[in-house]
C-alpha positions as CSV (number, residue, x, y, z in Angstrom):
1,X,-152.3,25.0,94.3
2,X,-154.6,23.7,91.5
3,X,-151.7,22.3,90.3
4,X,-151.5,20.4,93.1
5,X,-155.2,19.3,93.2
6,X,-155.5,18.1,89.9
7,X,-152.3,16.0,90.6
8,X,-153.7,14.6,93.4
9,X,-156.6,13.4,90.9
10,X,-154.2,11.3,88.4
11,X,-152.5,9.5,91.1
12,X,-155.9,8.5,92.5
13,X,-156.7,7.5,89.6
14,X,-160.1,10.3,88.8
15,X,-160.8,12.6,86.1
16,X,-162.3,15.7,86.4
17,X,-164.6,16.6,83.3
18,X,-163.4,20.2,82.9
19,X,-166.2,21.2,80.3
20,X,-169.0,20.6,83.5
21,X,-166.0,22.1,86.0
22,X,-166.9,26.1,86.5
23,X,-165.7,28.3,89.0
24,X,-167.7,29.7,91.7
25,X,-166.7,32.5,94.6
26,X,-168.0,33.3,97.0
27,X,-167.6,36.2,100.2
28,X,-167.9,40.0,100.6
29,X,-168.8,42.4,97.7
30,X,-165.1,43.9,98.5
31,X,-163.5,40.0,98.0
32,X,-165.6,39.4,95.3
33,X,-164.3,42.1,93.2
34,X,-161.0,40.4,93.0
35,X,-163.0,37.4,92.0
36,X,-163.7,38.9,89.1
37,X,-160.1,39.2,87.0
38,X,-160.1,35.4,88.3
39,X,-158.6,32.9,85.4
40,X,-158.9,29.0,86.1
41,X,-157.6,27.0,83.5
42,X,-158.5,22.9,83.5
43,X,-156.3,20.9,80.9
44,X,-156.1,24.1,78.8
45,X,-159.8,24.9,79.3
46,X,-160.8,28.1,80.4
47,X,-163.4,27.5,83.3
48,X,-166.6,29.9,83.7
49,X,-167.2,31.5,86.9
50,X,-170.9,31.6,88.2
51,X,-172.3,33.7,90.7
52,X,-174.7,31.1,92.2
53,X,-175.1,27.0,91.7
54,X,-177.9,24.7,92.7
55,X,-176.3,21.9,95.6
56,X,-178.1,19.2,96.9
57,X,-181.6,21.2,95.8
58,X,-180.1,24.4,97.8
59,X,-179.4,27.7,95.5
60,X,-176.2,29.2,97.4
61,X,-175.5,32.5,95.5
62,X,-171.7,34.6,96.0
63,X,-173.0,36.5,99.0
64,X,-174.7,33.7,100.8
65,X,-177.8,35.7,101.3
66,X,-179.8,32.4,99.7
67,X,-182.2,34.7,98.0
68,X,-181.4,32.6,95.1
69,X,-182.8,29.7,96.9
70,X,-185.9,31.8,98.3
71,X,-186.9,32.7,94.7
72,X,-186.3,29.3,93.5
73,X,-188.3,27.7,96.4
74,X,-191.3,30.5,95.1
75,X,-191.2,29.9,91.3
76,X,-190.8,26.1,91.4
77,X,-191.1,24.5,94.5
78,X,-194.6,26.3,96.2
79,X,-196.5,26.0,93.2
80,X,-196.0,22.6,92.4
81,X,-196.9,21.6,95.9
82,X,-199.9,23.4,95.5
83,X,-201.4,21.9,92.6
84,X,-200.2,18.7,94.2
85,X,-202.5,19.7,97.4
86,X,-205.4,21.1,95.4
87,X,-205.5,18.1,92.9
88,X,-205.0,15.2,95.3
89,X,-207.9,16.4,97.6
90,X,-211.5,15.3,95.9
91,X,-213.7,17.6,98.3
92,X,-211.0,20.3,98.2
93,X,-212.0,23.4,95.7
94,X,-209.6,25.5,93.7
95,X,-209.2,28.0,94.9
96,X,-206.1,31.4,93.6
97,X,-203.5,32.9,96.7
């Protein structure tokens, strides 16, 4: 099947840069598990499997339970809006949550 996929790349003339290219599975703990004996190889390049990756700003983890993105979201995203809101106002105090 990968076979097939890559293929389908050369005719159409695209490469695939295998050393950004990692794997990434996702479904129920019991199909994950045969995940994990899982060996993809691009252009003789082993690729790494991750449990979660970052799309379009959204943290989708193997389970899809998105705590990935919820902890994201509260380490990087609240905080920065907060200094933003704090800073930004000239009457508004700072204050700590």
């Amino acid at each position: 099947m990968l076979n097939e996929v890559f293929n389908w790349f050369k005719v159409n003339r695209l490469s695939l840069n295998c050393a950004k290219s990692k794997i990434f599975c996702f479904g129920t703990a019991h199909q994950l598990k045969k995940c994990d004996s899982l060996v993809v190889e691009c252009d003789g390049v082993q690729l790494e499997q991750d449990s979660s990756y970052k799309y379009l700003g959204v943290m989708v983890d193997s389970k899809l339970s998105f705590k990935d993105n919820a902890e994201y979201i509260y380490i990087y995203i609240i905080p920065s809006q907060l200094t933003t809101v704090v800073t930004s106002d000239p009457i508004a105090r700072p204050y700590s949550i």
